[in-house]
C-alpha positions as CSV (number, residue, x, y, z in Angstrom):
1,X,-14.6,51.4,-39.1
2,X,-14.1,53.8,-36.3
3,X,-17.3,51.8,-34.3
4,X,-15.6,48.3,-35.5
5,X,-12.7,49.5,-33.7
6,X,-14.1,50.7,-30.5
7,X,-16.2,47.4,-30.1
8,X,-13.2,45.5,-30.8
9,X,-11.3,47.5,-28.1
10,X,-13.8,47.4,-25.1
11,X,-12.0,45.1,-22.5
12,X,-13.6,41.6,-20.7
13,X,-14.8,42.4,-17.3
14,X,-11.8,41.3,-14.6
15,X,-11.8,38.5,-12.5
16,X,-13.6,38.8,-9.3
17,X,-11.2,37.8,-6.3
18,X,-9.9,38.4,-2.6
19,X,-12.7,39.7,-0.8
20,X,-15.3,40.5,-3.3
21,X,-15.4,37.2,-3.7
22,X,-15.5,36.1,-0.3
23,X,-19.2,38.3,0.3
24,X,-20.6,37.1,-2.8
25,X,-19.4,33.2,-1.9
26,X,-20.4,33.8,2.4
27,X,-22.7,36.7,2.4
28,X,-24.0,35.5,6.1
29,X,-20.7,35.3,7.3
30,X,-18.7,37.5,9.5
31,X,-14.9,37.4,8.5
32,X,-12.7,38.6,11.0
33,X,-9.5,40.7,10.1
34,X,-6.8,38.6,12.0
35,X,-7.0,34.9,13.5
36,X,-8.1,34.5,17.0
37,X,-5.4,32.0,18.2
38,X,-2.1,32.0,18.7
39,X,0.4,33.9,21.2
40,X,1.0,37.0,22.3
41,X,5.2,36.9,22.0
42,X,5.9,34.9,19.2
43,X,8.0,34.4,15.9
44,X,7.1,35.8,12.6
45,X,5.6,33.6,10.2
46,X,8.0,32.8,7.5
47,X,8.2,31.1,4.1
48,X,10.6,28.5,3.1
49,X,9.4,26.3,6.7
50,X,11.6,23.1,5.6
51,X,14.5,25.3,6.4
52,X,13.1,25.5,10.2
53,X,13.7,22.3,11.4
54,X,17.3,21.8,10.6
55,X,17.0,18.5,9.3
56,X,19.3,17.6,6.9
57,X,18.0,13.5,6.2
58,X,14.3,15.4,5.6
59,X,15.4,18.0,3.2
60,X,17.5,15.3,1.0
61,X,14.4,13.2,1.2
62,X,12.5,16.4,0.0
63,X,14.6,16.2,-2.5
64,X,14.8,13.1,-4.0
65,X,11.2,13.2,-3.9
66,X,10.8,16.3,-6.2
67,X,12.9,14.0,-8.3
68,X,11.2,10.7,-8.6
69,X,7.9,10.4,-7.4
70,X,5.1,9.6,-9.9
71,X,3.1,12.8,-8.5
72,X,6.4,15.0,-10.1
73,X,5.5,13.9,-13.7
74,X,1.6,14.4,-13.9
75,X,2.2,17.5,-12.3
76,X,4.4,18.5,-14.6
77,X,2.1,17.1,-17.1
78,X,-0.8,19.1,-16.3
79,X,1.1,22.5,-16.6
80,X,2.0,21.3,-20.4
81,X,-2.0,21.1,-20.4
82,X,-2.7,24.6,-18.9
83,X,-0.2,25.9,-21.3
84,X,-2.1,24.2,-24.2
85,X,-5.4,25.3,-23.1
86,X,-4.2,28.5,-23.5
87,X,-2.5,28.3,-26.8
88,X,-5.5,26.6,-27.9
89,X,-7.9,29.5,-26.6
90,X,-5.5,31.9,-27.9
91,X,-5.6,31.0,-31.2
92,X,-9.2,32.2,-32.1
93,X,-7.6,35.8,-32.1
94,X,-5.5,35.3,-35.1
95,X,-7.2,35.2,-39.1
96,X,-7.1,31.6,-39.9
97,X,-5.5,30.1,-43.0
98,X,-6.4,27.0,-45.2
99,X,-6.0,25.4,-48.5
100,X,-8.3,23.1,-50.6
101,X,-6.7,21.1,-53.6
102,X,-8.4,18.8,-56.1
103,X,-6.5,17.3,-58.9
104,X,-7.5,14.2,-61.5
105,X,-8.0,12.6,-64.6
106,X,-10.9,12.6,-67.0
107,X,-12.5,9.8,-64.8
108,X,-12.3,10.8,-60.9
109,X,-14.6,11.0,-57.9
110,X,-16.5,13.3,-59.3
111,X,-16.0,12.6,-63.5
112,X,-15.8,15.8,-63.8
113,X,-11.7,15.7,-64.4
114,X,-11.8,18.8,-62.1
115,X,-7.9,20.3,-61.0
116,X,-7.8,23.6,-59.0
117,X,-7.1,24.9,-55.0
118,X,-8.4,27.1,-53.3
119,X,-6.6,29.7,-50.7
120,X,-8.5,31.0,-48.1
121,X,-8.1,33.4,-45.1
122,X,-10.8,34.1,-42.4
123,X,-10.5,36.1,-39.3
124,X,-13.5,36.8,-37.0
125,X,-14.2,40.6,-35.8
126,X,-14.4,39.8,-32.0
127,X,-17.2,43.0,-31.8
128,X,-18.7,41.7,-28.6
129,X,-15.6,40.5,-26.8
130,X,-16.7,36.5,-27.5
131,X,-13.3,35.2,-28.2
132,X,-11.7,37.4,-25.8
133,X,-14.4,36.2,-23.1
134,X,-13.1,32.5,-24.1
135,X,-9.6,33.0,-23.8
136,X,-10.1,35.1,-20.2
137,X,-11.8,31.7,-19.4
138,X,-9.2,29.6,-20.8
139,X,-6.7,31.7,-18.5
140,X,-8.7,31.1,-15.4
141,X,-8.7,27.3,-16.0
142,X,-5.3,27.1,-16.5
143,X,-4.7,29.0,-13.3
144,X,-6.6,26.8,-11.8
145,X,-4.7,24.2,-13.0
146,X,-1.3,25.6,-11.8
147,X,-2.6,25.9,-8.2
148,X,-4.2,22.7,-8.0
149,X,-0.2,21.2,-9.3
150,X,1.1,23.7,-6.6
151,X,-1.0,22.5,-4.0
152,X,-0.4,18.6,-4.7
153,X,3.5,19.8,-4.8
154,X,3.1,21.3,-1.3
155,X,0.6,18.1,0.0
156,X,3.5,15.9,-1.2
157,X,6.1,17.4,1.0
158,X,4.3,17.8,3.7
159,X,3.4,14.2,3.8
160,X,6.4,13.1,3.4
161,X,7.9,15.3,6.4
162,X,5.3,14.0,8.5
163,X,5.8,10.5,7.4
164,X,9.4,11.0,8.1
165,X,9.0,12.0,11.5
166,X,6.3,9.3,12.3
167,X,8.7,6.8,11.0
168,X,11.2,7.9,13.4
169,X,9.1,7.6,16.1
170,X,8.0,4.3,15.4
171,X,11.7,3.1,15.2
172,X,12.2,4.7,18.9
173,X,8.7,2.6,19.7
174,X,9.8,-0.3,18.0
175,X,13.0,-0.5,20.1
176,X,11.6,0.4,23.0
177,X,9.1,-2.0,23.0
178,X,11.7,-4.6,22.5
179,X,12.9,-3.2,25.7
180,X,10.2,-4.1,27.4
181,X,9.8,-7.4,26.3
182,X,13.1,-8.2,27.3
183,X,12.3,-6.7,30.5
184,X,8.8,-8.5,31.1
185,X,10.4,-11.7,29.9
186,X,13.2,-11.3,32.6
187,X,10.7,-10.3,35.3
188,X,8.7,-13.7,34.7
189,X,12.2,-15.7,34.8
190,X,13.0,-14.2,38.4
191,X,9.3,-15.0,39.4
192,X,9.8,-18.9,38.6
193,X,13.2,-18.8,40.1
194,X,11.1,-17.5,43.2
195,X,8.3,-20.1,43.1
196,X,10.8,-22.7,43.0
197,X,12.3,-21.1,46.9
198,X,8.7,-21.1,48.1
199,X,8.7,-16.7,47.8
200,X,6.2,-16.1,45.0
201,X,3.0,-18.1,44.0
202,X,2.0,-20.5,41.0
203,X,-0.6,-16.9,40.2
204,X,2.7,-14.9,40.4
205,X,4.5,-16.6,37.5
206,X,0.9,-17.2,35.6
207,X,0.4,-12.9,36.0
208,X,4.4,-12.6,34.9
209,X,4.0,-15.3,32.1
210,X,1.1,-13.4,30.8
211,X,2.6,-10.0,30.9
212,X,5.3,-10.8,29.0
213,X,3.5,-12.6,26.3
214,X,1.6,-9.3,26.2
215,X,5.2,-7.5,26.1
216,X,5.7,-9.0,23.6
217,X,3.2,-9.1,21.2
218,X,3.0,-5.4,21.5
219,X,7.1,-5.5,20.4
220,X,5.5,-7.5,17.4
221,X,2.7,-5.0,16.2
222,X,5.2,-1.8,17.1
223,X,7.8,-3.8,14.6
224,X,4.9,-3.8,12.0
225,X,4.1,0.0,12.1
226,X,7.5,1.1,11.9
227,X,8.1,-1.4,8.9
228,X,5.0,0.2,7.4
229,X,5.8,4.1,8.5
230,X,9.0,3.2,6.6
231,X,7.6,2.0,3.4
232,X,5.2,4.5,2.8
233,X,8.6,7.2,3.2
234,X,9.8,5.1,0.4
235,X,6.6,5.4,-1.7
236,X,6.7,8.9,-0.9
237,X,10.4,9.3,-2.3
238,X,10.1,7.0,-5.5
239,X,11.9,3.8,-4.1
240,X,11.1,0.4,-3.8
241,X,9.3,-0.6,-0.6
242,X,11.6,-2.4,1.4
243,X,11.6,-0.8,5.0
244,X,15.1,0.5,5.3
245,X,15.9,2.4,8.6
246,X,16.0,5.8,8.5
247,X,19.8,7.2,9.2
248,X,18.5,9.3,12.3
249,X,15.9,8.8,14.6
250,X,15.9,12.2,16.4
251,X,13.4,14.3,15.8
252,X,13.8,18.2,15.4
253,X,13.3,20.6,18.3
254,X,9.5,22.5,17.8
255,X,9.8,26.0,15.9
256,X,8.7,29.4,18.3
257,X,4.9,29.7,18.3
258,X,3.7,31.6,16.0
259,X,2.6,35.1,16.9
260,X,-0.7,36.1,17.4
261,X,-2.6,38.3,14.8
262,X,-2.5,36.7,11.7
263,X,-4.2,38.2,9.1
264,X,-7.1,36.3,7.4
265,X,-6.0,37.7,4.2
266,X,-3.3,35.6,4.3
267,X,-5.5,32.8,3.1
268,X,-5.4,34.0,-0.3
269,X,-2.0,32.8,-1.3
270,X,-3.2,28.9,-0.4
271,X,-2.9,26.7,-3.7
272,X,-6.5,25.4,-3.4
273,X,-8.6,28.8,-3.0
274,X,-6.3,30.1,-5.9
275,X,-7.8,26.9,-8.0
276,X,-11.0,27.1,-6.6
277,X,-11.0,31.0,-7.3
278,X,-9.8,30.6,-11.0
279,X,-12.7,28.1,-11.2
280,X,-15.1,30.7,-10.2
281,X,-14.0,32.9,-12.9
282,X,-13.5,30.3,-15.5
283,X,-17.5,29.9,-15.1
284,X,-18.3,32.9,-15.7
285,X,-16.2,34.0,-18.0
286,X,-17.7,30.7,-20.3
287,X,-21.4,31.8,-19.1
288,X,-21.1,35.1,-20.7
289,X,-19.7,33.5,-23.6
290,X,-22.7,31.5,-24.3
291,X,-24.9,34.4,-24.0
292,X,-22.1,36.0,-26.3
293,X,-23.0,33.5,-28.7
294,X,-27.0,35.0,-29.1
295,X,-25.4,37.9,-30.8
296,X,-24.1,38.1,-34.4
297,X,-20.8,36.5,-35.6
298,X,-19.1,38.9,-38.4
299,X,-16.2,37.5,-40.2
300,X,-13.8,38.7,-42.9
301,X,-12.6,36.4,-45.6
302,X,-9.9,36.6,-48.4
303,X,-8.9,34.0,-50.7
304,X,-7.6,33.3,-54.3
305,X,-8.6,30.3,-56.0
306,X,-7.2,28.1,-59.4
307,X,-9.5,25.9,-61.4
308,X,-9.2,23.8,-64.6
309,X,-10.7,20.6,-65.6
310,X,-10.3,18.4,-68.6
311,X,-14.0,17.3,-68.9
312,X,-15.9,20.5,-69.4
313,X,-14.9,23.8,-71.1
314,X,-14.3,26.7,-68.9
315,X,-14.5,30.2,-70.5
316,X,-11.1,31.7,-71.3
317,X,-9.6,28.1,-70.2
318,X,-8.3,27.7,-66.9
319,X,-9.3,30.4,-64.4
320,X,-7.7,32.3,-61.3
321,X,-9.4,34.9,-59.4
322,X,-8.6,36.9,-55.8
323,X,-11.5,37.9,-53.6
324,X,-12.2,39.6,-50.5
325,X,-15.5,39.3,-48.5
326,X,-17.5,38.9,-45.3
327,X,-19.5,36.6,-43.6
328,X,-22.5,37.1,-40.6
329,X,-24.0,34.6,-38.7
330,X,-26.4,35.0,-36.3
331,X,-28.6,32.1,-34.6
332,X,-32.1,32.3,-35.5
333,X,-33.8,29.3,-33.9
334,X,-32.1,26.1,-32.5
335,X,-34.7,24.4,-30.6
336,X,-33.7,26.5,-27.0
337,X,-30.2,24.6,-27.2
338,X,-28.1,28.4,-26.8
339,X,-30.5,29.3,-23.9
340,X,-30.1,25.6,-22.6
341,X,-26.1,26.1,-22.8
342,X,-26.6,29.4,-20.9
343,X,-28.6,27.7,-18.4
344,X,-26.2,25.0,-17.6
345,X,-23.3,27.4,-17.4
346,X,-25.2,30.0,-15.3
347,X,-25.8,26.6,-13.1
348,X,-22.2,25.8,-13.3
349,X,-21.0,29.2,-12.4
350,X,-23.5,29.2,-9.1
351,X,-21.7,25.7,-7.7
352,X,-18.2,27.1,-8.4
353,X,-19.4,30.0,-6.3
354,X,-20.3,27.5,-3.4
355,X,-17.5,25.1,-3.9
356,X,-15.2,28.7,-3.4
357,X,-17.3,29.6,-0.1
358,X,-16.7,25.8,1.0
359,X,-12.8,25.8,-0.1
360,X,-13.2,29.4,2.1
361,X,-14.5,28.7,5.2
362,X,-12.6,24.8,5.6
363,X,-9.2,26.6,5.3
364,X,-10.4,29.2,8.2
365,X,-10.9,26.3,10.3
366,X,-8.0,24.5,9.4
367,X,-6.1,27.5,10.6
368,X,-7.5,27.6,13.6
369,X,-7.4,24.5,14.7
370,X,-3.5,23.8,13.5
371,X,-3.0,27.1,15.8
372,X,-5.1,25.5,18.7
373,X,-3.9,22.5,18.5
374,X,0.1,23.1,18.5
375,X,-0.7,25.0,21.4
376,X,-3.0,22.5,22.8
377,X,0.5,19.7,22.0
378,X,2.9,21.9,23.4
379,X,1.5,21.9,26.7
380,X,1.5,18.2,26.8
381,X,4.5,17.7,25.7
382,X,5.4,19.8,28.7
383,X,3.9,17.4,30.9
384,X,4.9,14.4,28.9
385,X,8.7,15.3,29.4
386,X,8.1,16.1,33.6
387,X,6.9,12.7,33.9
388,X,9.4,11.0,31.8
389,X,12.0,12.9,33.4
390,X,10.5,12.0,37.0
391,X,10.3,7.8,35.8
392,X,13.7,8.3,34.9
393,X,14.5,9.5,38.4
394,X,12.6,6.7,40.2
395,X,14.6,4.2,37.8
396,X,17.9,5.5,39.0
397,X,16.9,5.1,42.9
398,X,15.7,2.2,42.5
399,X,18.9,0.6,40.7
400,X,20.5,2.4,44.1
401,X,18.5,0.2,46.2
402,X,19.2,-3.1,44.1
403,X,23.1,-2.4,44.8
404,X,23.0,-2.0,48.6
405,X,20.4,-4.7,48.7
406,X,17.0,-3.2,49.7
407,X,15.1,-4.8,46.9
408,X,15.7,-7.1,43.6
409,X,15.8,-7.0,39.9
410,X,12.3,-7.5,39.5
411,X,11.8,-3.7,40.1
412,X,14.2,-2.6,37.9
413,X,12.8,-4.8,35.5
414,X,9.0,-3.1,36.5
415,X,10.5,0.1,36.8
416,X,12.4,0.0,33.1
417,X,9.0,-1.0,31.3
418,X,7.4,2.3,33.1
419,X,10.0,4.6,32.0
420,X,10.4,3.0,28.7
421,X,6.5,3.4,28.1
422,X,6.6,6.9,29.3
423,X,9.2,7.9,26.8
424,X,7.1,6.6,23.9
425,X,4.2,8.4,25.0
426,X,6.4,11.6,25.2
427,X,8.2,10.7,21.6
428,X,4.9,10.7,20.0
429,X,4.1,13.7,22.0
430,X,6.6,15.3,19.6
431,X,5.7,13.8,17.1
432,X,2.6,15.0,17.4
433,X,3.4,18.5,17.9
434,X,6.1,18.7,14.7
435,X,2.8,17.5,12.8
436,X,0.6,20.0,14.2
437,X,3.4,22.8,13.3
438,X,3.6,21.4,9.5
439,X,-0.4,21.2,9.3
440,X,-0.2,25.2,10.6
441,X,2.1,26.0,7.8
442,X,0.2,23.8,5.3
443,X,-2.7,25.7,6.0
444,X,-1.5,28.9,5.3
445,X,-0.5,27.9,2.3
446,X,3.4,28.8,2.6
447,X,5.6,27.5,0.6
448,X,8.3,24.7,2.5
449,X,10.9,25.3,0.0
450,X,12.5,28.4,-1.9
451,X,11.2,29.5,-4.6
């Protein structure tokens, strides 16, 4: 009893994780301690990043999201199946209870007029840690599950936020090119008027005809991505698709950069190398149980039985009896299947190791290159706003000239589509830069919204 006990008490092997896991998943790889970009006076990295922008019409479009898109309900559904899977795992641990009951005439399914049950109880001695092996496994799968739920919660939101933002910009582009048409349209009116006084050439108002058509269908096709931008923030919320304007098209001012020194550690807390971690241990943990399985399987029964039957004579009449026993089983021969299993697990466990190293070494680069590549934006976006600012400037001297006469409204009218082309570019400039920023914080796996 007192060796029954002890077997029964030795503990499963823990999970391998952090960096352990790393070395065994990228043995050849050198893993520095901190990230190599970012700034040297910068902000701390915080959680909660929706917060960060100050944008009210996002965060109630976060919101209503969380509420009614599709994506809520499976995820929700698939933590009801981690939960079950561990229930279900769980279960094996406890003595198991059944009943049997026959009951009939002289003439039956058998003839034999038989009437009796049977109560039984069995519970299996977990002496080599089997069943606990397959609930550890169990646990690792639903962890995996969880993270792979968290991480489609946090991929939701922060396509939505970027979808938001692109949708703003393409309403700004949309009216802008509009703008321009009107503009290109007027220039080509002005440059008839002035063919017809002998000042501009039949090729002037073919070039100005041409332009505008251009103008134009370029207002067209800028139309058509903003209707689409706003669908899919519709989609993304749980409404019909029916392009409805967004309240606000400004778009937030850019958070601090983000310090330098980031630990690589950090990585750990990211939804997908959680799931793919789990998954790594869930392979293992059902390897060992198959070779788990080789060994003997000792169980303990009880039961108390009732039997009668109106065909043949029993002795004494009808019978009752209580009895307590055990059962062992242990595999013999099966045609290699167990050591099959094994194989295939053992196999299983290996490509989970990879698929971790993989998971691994694509978040380091997506680090890096959101960290490069906001700094990389907000450098253009530097020289995006000088030379809008600078159009803007020509445009006012220009409008100056038309009043005291020194040229006409055809410059304006050039000068407008210019500045009206450089503030797009500059728009999606920031646009560009907000998505870099969210594709940082997606990457280090924080969390947009308060726990």
């Amino acid at each position: 009893m007192a060796s029954t006990l002890f077997l029964m008490s030795c503990a499963v092997n823990p999970p391998i994780a952090g960096k352990d896991l790393r070395k065994q998943a990228l043995p050849q790889l050198s893993i520095p301690n901190q990230f190599s970009a970012g700034v040297n006076t910068g902000s701390q990295l915080d959680d909660a990043w929706l917060k960060q922008f100050n944008d009210s019409e996002l965060e109630a479009l976060v919101a209503e999201a969380l509420k009614n898109h599709p994506d809520v309900r499976i995820i929700a559904a698939r933590r009801l199946q981690a939960e079950a899977l561990i229930d279900a795992a769980g279960g094996a641990q406890y003595p198991g209870l059944g009943v049997v009951g026959n009951t009939g005439g002289k003439v039956g399914s058998s003839g034999s007029g038989l009437t009796g049950y049977y109560i039984g109880a069995n519970w299996e001695l977990d002496l080599w840690g089997r069943v606990r092996t397959a609930l550890a496994g169990a646990k690792q799968n639903a962890k995996a599950l969880n993270a792979e739920q968290d991480a489609a919660r946090l991929s939701l939101i922060g396509t939505l936020t970027k979808t938001v933002w692109l949708a703003r910009g393409f309403q700004e582009q949309a009216r802008l090119s509009q703008e321009n048409a009107d503009a290109a349209k007027r220039y080509a009116q002005l440059t008839e008027i002035r063919e017809q006084i002998g000042a501009s050439s039949k090729n002037d108002v073919a070039f100005a005809r041409t332009s505008a058509a251009q103008a134009h269908e370029i207002a067209l096709i800028s139309k058509q991505a903003r209707d689409q931008s706003l669908r899919a923030v519709e989609i993304l919320v749980g409404r019909y698709p029916q392009a409805t304007l967004l309240k606000s098209t400004r778009l937030p001012a850019l958070p601090p950069p983000i310090a330098s020194g980031i630990p690589t550690d950090i990585l750990e807390r990211r939804p997908d190398i959680i799931a793919a971690e789990a998954r790594v241990n869930s392979a293992f943990y059902t390897a060992a149980e198959k070779r788990l399985a080789r060994l003997p399987k000792i169980s303990l029964t009880a039961g108390f039985g009732y039997i009668n039957s109106e065909v043949f004579s029993l002795v004494n009449g009808p019978t009752s009896s209580l009895g307590l026993g055990a059962n062992v089983m242990m595999p013999l021969f099966q045609g290699g299947a167990i050591e099959a299993q094994i194989a295939y697990q053992n196999a299983e466990a290996q490509a989970a190791l990879a698929n971790y190293g993989k998971v691994v070494l694509n978040a380091f680069g997506d680090v890096e290159n959101a960290l490069n590549g906001e700094m990389t934006w907000r450098e253009r976006s530097v020289l995006l706003n000088a030379q809008l600012q600078e159009q803007k400037q020509i445009l006012r001297r220009i409008e100056q000239e038309f009043t005291i006469g020194r040229v006409d409204q055809r410059q304006i009218q050039q000068q407008k589509i210019k500045t009206n082309s450089t503030e797009i570019s500059y728009r999606q400039g920031q646009v560009d830069a907000l998505t870099q920023r969210v594709n940082l914080y997606l990457a280090l796996g924080g969390s947009p919204i308060p726990q």
